[in-house]
Every structure is written in C-alpha cells, then in structure tokens.
C-alpha positions in Angstrom: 99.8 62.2 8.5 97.0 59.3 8.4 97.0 59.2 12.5 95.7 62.7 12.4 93.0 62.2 9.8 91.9 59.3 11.8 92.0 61.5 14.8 89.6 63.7 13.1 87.4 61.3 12.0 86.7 59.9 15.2 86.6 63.5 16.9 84.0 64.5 14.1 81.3 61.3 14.5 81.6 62.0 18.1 80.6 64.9 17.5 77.6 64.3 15.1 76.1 62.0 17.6 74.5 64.9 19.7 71.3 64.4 22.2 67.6 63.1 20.8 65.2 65.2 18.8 63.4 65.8 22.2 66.4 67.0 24.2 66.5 69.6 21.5 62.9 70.6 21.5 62.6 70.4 25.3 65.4 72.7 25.2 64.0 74.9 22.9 60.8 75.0 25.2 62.5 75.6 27.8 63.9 79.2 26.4 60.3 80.1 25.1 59.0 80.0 28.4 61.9 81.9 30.2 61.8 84.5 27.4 57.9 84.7 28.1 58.4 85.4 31.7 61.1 87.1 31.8 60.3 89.7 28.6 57.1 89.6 27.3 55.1 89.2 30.2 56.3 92.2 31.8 56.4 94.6 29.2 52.8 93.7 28.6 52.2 94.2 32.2 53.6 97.7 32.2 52.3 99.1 28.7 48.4 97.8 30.2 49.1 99.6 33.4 50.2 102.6 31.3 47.0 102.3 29.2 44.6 102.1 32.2 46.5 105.4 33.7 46.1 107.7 30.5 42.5 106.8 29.8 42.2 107.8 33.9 43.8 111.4 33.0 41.2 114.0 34.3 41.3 118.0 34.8 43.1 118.7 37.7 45.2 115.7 38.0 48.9 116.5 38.4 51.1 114.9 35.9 54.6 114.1 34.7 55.7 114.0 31.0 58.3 111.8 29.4 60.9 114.6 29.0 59.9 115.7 31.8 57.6 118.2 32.6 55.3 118.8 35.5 52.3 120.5 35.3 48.3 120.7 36.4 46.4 119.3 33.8 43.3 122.1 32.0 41.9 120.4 29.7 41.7 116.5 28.0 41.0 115.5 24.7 40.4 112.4 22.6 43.9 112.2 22.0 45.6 115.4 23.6 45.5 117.1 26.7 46.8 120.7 27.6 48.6 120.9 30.9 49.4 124.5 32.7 53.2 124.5 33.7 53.6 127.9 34.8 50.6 131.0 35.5 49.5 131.4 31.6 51.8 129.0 30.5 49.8 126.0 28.4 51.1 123.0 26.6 49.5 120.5 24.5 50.9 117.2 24.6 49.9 113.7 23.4 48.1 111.3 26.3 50.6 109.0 26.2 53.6 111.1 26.5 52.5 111.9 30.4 55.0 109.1 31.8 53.5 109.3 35.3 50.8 110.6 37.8 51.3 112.6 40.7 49.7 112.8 44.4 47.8 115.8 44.5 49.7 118.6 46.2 53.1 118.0 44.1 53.6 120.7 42.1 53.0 123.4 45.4 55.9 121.5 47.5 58.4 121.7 44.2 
C-alpha cells in the first residue's frame, strides 16, 4: 500500500513543477492575438463595411433585406426607408435590416 502512495507522491510534484511564469503569459499572448485576428478583427471589418453601405442607401438603389426581400428603394429616412416590392406595394423597414445592395437592373431580370 505505501509503494503506491509514494507513487503518487512523486507523480503529483512532477506534476506541480509546470513551465515559468513567462511560458504561461507568452502563452496567454499568444491566444489574444489569434483570437484578435481571427474574431474580432473581422467582425469589425464587416459591421464598418455594413455601416458605410446603409448610410450610402439612396432612392432608386435596389436592395436586399435580411429576410429577404427585394425591392426599389422610394424613399430614405433618418432611420427608416420605404422600399416598393411590387406596383403599389410599400414597406417600411429599418436601415439596417437591408442585408445587401444590388446592381442596378436586378429586380427586372428576376
């Protein structure tokens, strides 16, 4: 029974004695930055790209909601814009729900 605990014993100190306080926080650098350019960068990337195409929204401009809808856009707002989907069909939507612009000339080759 002894040869066991003394087993243990020596497995456990080995195991306490781990790398030096710089490994550690070099480590921990080390996921900061891959975390940074792999998830934050990015996502900043696309949100200011989204930014720069709502405040670009204009009458006429062709457009493409998140859930989906395609439509000529009528009129812009501050915050809203109204977007014809269909003759004397109107909808008012939020500026950032339109999820993407379109070439000019989309909605006649649908």
């Amino acid at each position: 029974m002894s040869l066991f605990s003394d087993v243990i014993a020596a497995e456990g100190g080995a195991a306490a004695q781990q790398g030096s306080a710089m490994s550690s926080i070099f480590m921990l650098v080390v996921f900061g930055l891959i975390f940074y350019f792999m998830l934050i960068r990015p996502q900043s990337k696309r949100a200011k790209e989204h930014k720069t195409m709502v405040e670009a929204l204009q009458k006429g401009d062709e457009v493409v909601t998140n859930g989906g809808i395609i439509g000529k856009i009528t009129k812009v707002g501050e915050s809203f814009i109204t977007i014809n989907i269909s003759d004397k069909v109107d909808i008012n939507v939020q500026k950032h729900a339109v999820s993407a612009a379109l070439p000019k000339g989309t909605i006649k080759s649908i």
